[in-house]
C-alpha positions in Angstrom: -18.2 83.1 -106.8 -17.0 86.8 -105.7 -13.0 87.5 -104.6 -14.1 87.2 -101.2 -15.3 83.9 -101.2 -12.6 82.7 -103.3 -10.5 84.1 -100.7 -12.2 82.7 -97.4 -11.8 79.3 -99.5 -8.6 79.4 -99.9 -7.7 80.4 -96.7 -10.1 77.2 -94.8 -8.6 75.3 -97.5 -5.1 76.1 -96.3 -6.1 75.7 -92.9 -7.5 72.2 -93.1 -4.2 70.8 -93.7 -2.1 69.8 -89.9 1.4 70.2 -91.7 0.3 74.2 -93.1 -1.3 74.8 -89.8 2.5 73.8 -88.1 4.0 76.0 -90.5 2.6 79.0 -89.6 3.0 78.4 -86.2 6.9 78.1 -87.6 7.2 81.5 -88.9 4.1 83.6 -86.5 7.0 85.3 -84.3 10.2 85.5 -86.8 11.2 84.7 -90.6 12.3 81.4 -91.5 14.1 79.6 -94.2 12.7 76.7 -95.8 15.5 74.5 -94.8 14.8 76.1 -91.2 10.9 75.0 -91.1 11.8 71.5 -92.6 14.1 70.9 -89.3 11.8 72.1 -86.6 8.7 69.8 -88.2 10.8 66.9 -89.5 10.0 67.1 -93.1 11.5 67.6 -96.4 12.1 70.9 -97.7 10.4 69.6 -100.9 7.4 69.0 -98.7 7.6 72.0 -97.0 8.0 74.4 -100.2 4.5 72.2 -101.5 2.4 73.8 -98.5 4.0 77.0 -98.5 2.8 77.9 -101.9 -0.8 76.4 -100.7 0.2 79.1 -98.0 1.0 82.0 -100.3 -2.1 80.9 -102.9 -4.1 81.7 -100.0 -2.5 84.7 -99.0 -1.2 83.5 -95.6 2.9 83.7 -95.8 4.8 86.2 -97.6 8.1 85.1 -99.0 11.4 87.4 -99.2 14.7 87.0 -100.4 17.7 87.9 -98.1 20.4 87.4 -99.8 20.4 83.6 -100.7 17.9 82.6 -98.5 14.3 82.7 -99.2 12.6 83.8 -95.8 8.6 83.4 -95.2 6.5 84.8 -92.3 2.9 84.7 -91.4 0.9 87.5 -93.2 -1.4 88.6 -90.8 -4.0 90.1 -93.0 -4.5 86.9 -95.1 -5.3 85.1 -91.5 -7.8 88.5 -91.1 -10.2 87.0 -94.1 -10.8 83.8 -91.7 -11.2 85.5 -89.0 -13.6 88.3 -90.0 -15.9 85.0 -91.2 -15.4 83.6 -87.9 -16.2 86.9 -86.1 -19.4 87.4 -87.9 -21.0 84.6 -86.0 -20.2 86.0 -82.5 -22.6 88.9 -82.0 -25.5 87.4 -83.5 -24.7 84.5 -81.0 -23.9 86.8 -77.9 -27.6 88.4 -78.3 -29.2 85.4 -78.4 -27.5 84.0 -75.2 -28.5 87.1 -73.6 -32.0 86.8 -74.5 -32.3 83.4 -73.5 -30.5 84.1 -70.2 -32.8 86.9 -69.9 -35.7 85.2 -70.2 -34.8 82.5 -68.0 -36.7 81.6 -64.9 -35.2 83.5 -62.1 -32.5 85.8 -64.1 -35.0 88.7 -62.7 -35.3 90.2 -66.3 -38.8 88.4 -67.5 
């Protein structure tokens, strides 16, 4: 299996689970503490610090300290390896629509 594939699994792998999925909607807009995350979903920060290293395998958080504090955020170019997958299917998709509609009775194209 290439990088890239190990990569896109890791990432759908990440994905797949409700709790990391709530996480990164956590720290999208601003940098959050552990402790911080655990509030806001109701869970234990032992918990928590479990799916954000499923999260950093995969490339989706960053972590930095400040200070004391341990402070992760959504890595936007981790969530890029999904999404390029995801985008491959579109135009493929969008041409066949349009040759279907196209070739419809009535569209006034066949």
């Amino acid at each position: 299996m290439n990088d890239s594939a190990v990569a896109l699994d890791r990432t759908f792998h990440a994905l797949a689970d409700p709790n990391r999925r709530a996480i990164l909607a956590v720290v999208r807009n601003e940098r959050c503490a552990v402790g911080e995350i655990a509030d806001v979903l109701g869970l234990s920060q032992q918990i928590v610090s479990h799916h954000l290293k499923v999260l950093r395998a995969a490339g989706l958080v960053t972590g930095a300290r400040s200070g004391t504090r341990h402070l992760f955020a959504v890595r936007v170019e981790g969530l890029a390896v999904g999404k390029g997958f995801l985008d491959d299917f579109w135009p493929e998709r969008l041409t066949a629509l349009k040759r279907a509609v196209e070739s419809s009775p009535g569209s006034g194209h066949g």
